[in-house]
Structures are given as structure tokens and as C-alpha cells.
C-alpha positions in Angstrom: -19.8 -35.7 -9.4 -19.1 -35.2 -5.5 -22.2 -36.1 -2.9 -22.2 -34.8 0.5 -23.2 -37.2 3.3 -23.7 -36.3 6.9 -23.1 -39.2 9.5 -26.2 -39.8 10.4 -27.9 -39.8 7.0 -25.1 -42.4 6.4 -26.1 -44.7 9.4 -29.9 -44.7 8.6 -29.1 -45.9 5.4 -26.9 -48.3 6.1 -26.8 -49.3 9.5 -24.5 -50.2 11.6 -21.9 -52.4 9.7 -18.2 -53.3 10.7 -15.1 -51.6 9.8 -13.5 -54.2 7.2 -17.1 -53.8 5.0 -17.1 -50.0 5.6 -14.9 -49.4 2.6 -17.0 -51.3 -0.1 -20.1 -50.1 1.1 -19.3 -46.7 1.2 -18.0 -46.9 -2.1 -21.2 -48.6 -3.4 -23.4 -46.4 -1.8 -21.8 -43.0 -3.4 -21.8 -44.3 -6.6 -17.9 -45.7 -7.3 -17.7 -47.7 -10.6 -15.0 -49.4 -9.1 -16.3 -50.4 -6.1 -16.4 -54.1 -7.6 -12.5 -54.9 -8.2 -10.2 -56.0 -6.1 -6.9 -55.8 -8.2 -4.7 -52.3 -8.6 -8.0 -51.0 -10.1 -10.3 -51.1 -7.1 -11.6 -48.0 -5.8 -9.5 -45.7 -3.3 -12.3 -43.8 -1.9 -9.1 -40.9 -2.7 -9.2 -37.8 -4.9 -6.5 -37.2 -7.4 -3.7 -36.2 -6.0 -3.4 -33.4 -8.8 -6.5 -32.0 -7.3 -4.6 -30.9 -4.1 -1.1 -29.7 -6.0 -0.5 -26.3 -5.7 2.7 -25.1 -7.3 4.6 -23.2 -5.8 6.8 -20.5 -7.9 9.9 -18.6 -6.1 11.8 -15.3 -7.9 14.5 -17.5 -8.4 15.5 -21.0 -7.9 16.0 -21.9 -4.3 19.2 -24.8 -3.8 18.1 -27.1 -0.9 19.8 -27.9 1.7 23.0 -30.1 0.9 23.6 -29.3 -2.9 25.3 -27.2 -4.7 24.9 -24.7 -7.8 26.9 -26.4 -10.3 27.4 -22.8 -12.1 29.3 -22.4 -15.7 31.6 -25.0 -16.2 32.1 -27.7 -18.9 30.8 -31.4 -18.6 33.6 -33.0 -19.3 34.8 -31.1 -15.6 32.2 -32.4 -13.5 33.6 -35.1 -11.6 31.9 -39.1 -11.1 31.5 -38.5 -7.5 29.2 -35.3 -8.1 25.7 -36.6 -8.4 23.9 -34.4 -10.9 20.2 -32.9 -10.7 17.9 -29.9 -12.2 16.0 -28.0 -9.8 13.3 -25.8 -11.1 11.8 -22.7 -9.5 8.2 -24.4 -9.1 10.1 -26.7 -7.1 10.6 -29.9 -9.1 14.0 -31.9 -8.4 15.3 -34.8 -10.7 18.8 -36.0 -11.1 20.6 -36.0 -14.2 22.5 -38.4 -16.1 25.5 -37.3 -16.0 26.6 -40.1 -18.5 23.7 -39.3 -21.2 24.5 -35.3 -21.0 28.5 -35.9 -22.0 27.3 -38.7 -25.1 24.3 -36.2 -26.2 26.4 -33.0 -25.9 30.2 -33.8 -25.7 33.0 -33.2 -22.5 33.4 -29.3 -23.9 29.5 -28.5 -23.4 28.7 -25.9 -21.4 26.5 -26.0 -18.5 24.9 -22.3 -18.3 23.3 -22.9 -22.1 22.6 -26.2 -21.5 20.0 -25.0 -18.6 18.2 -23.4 -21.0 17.1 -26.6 -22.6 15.7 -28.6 -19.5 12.1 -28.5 -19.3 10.1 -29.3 -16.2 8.2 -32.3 -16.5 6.1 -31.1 -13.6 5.0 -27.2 -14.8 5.6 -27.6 -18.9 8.7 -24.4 -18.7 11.8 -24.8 -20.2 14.6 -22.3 -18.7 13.3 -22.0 -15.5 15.9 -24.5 -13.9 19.0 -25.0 -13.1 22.1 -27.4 -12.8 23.1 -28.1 -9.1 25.3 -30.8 -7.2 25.9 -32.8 -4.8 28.4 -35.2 -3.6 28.3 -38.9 -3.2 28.3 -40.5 0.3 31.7 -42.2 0.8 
């Protein structure tokens, strides 16, 4: 439940207090349950960050800057120095295990099929991403 406070409805109620106490009693005074701890647990004063995601869907997957498409080729081809990921098209990048792919799947797996299985962690679609590359600083 979100409460709007002007500034100066804020002073009369609280006066004029310094800057290291502002925190607490601002929490206290809209209503924070965690205004109390001091641990990990304390309160933020922050809204979610989910509240503020917006995501973002392209047409097709768009390769940043850097990497590669990987494109149709078998596992057992990618090289060590090729550092895998999965890009999806709500814009969600992870790297891959290259290592975990080749004992799940076996060297002779194909890439392009093996796209359709990744799902997104961050949007819940599976298909929507793809294999791309790129290579290790030497």
C-alpha cells in the first residue's frame, strides 16, 4: 500500500532531523515492517526491481556487439577457446556450459535443434533463443 507525502507535510511531522536518522524514520513513519532490522533484511526504502522491468521483444534475436552466431554445427566442433552463451529475443544473455552440453547430448549433437530446447529463465519461452559465440581473451 503506497502513501504519498509532500515535503512539507513530512517536516511538520517530523521536524527537522539529520541525514543519518532520515532513513529509519522515514521508513517508520510510512509504515515499513522492516524498518527495525539492521541485517540483509532491513528495509531499502526501494521497490522491486521487477516493478520497473519492461521486456523488451525484437522480431528476431539481435547478436551484441562482439559475439558471434554460432549457426548449425556439431558440439563436438566448437572449439575450448569459444566461450558459449544463449541470447534470447526479450534480451536475456547467459553463457553456456560448453562442458555439460557435450556430456548431456554427445560431440555429434546438433546446435540448430538444440536451440529449440533452451528456455529463458527471464520471460518463461522456450525456442525463442539462440546459440552465439565469442572468443576468449588471450
Amino acid at each position: 500500500m503506497a502513501k504519498n507525502y509532500s515535503v512539507n507535510s513530512m517536516l511538520d511531522v517530523l521536524g527537522d532531523i539529520s541525514v543519518k536518522s532520515l532513513p529509519d524514520v522515514v521508513s517508520k513513519a510510512v509504515g515499513c515492517p522492516h524498518f527495525a532490522k539492521t541485517g540483509w533484511d532491513r528495509c531499502k526504502m526501494a521497490p522491486a526491481y521487477d516493478a520497473f522491468l519492461k521486456l523488451e521483444w525484437s522480431p528476431e534475436v539481435l547478436v551484441p556487439r562482439g559475439y558471434l552466431e554460432l549457426g548449425d554445427t556439431t558440439l563436438g566442433a566448437i572449439s575450448e577457446w569459444q566461450i558459449l552463451h544463449a541470447k534470447c529475443r526479450c534480451g536475456r544473455l547467459r553463457w553456456i556450459n560448453r562442458r555439460n552440453l557435450l556430456a548431456k547430448f554427445g560431440p555429434d549433437a546438433r546446435t540448430k535443434p538444440l536451440e529449440k530446447l533452451l528456455k529463458c529463465r527471464r520471460c518463461e519461452r522456450r525456442g525463442w533463443a539462440i546459440f552465439i559465440f565469442r572468443m576468449e581473451k588471450r
